[in-house]
N, C-alpha and C positions, 0 to 999 in steps of 0.2 A: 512407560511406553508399552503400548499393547507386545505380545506374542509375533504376530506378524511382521509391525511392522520393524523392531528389534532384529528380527531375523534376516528383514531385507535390508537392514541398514549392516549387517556383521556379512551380510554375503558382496554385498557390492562396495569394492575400491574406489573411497574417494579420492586417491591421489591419482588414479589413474585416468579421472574423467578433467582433472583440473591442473593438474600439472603440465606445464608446456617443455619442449626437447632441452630449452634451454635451462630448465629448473623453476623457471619464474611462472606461475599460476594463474589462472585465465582467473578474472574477477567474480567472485560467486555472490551476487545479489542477498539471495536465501542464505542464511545461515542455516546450519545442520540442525541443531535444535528447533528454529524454526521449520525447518522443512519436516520434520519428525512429527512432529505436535500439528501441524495441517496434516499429513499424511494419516494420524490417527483420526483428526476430525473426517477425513474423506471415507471412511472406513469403505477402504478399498478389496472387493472378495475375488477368488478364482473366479476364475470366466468373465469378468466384467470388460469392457469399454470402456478404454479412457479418453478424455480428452485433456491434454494438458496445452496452457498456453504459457510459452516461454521455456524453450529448450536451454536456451544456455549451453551449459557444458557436457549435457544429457547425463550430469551425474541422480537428477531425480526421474528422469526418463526409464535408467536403468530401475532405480526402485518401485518405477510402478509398475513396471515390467517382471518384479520379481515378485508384486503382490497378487498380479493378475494371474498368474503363473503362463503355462503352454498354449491352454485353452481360450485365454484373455488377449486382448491387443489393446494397445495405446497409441493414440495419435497425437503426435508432436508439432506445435504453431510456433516457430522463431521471424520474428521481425527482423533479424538482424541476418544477411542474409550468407555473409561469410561463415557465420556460426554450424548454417547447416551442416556441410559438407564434411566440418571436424566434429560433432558430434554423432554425425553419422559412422564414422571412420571408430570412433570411442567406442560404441556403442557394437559394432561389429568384434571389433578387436577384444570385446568381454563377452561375445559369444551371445550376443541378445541380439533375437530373430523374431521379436513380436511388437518392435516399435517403428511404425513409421513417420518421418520428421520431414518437416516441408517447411518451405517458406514464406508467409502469406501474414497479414493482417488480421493479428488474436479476437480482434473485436467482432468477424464475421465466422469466428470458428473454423471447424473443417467440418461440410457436410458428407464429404464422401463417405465415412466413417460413422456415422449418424445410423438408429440413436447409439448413444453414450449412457452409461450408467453413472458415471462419476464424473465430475470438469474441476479442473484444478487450476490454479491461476497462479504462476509467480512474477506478477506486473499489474498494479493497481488502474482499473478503468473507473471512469467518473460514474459509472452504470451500471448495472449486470446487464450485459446486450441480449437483446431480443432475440439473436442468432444462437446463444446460448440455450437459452429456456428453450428455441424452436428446435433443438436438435437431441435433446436429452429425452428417456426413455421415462416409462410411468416411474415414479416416486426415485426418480434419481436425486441425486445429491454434488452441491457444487459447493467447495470453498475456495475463496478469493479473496482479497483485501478489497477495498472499495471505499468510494467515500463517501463519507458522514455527512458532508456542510459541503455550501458553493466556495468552499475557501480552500487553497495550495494547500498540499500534504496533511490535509483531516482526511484521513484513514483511521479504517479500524479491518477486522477479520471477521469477516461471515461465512459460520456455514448456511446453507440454503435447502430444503430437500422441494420438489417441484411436482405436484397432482398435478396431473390434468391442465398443464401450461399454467400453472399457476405458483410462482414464489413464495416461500415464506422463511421469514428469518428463525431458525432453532438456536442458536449462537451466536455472541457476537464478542468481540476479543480487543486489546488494544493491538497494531501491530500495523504494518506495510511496507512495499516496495516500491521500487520505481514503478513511475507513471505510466501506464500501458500508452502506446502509439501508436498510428496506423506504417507510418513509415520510419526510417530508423532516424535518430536524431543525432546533433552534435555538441550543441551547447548543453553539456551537463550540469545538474545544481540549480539550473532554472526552471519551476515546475512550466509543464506545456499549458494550466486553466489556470484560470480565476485570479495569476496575478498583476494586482492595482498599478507599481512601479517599482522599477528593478534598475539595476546598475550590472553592467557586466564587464569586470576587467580584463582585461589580457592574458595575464599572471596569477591570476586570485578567482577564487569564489565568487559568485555571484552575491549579489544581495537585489534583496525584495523584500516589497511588505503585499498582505493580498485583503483586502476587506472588501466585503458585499456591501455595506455602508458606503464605505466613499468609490468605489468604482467607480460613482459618475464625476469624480474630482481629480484624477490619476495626477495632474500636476501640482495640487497643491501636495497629494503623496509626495511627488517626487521630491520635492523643498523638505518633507520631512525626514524621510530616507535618505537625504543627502546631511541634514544635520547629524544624525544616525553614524555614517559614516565619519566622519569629520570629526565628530566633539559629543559623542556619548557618554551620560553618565553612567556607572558601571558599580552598584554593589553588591557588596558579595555577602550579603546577608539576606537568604532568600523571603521571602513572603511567602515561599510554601517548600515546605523541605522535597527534595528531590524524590527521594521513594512517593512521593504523594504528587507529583506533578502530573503523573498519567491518568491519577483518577480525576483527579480536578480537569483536564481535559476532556472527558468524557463527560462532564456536569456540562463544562461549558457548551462541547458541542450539543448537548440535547435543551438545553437551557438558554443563550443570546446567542446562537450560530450568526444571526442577523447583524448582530451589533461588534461578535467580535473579528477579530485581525490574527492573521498568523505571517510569517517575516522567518527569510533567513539571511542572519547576519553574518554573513562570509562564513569564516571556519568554526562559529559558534555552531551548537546542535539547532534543527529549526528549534524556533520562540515562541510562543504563543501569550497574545493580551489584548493591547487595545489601540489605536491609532486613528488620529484623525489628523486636522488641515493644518492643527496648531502644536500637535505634539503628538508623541508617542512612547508606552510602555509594555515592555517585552518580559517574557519571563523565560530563561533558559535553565539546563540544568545550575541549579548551584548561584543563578545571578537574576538581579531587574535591573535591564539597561534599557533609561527614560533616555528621552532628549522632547526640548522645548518646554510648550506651556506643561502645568501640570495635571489638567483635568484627566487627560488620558489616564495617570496615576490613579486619580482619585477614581476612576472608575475601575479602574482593574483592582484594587485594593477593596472596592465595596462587592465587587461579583467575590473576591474570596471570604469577607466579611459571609456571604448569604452563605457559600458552599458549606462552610464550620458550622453556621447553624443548623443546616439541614441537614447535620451529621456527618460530612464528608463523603456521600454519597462518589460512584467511582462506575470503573466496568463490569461488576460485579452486582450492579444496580441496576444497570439497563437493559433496555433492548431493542434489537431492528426490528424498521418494518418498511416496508416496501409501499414506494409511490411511482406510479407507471407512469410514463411522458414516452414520447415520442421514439426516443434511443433503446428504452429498455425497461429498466425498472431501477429509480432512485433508493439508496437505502438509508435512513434517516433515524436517530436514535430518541427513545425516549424511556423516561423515569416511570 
């Protein structure tokens, strides 16, 4: 961990930002190591501009408040809009008078505050929005999770530094948060894009599967996601040991983004493999739970087949790069 950012992490109380009157603690997205490890990629200096989107509990509000120091300010995007008013209250209460937190829609940023030297993101957009890049200052620098593939929860972490309105990926990491939003939502566990067919219970977790493949078949999904639910097979002898599942994701996403499927199977962690009209095979921590035909198998079994021989290539292999469309700038991996 850098000097600094150490420093702001031993001077501001996280219990104080996340702890409720009652004892029980406001839900924190970010974990603290993760938030540390973005905070060194943002390398945040005195005097800077920030823009962060996703206040939360303004337990990281306060940290970049502590990086900017006196002369710095930070402006705060919460979607959620009850959130404001106690992070502001948090934020006061710790004697920090260089953050301002508003309520508004992270994907149009805040221009009043514009430019920014640094943009920080703890809510995954399917883009890096154009409001972003249009409000940042010469060779600022932006990290946020973002997504890889047109498929549910492929994230990864990018840092970005930006010439002249221009993107470029310097980094890129496994990692992500919640789906960024424009307005707040309800049903959680169900991603807001790209998924094919879902189930959502009462009581229980959601399940879904999401492929760019079959999108234009979402019902024959649904017949397979329902067999999924109902009468999964389930071994617990992986086809790729766990510590190696995240690299193998990263092959995948740069390698058949097109062909494959990602699925979450209620309280299992999301899945990632392959699905189609006649069957489908997942691969979670520690398990491969098919149902139906078994081509789906034999193709998730042959992309791991390639992955071994190409060495086991991983995140440490790849890199972003940015393709502009209409919202922003896509960011897409490759070997």
């Amino acid at each position: 961990m850098t000097t600094a950012v150490a420093n702001a992490v031993a001077a501001v109380d996280y219990d104080h930002f996340v702890t409720e009157p009652d004892g029980s603690t406001l839900p924190q997205s970010s974990g603290v190591a993760s938030i540390q490890k973005m905070l060194e990629d943002l390398d945040v200096r005195p005097g800077h501009r920030v823009l962060e989107i996703g206040t939360g509990s303004g337990y990281t509000s306060a940290l970049l408040a502590s990086l900017v120091g006196p002369s710095g300010l930070v402006r705060s995007v919460e979607v959620f809009a009850d959130l404001v008013p106690r992070a502001q209250a948090r934020l006061e209460a710790a004697g920090v008078t260089n953050v301002t937190v508003s309520n508004g829609d992270g994907y149009a940023g805040d221009p009043g505050g514009a430019p920014y030297d640094r943009v920080v993101a703890w809510a995954t957009p399917h883009v890096i929005p154009s409001a972003w890049i249009d409000q940042v200052a010469r060779d600022a620098v932006i990290v946020a999770p973002v997504k890889v593939a047109e498929l549910a929860t492929a994230h990864a972490i990018v840092a970005v530094t930006v010439t002249a309105g221009h993107p470029r990926v310097v980094a890129v990491r496994p990692g992500g948060y919640i789906e960024m939003h424009p307005e707040p939502v309800t049903v959680f566990g169900l991603p807001l894009r790209y998924v094919t067919a879902s189930h959502v219970p009462d009581d229980a977790e959601p399940w879904w599967i999401s492929s760019l493949a079959q999108r234009k078949v979402p019902g024959a999904l649904g017949l397979v996601l329902d067999r999924l639910r109902t009468g999964p097979d389930v071994s617990n002898t992986p086809l790729v040991a766990a510590e190696e599942l995240d690299d193998f994701r990263a092959w995948l996403y740069e390698t058949v983004p097109d062909e494959l499927a990602t699925a979450g199977l209620s309280d299992r962690f999301t899945s990632i493999g392959m699905a189609n009209e006649d069957g489908a095979a997942f691969l979670t921590d520690g398990e491969l739970v098919t149902s139906g035909d078994a081509d789906a198998t034999r193709v998730l079994t042959g992309w791991i087949e390639q992955w071994r021989e190409a060495g086991r290539p991983g995140w440490a292999d790849v890199a972003g790069v940015v393709v502009p469309n209409a919202e922003g700038w896509k960011v897409r991996l490759t070997l």
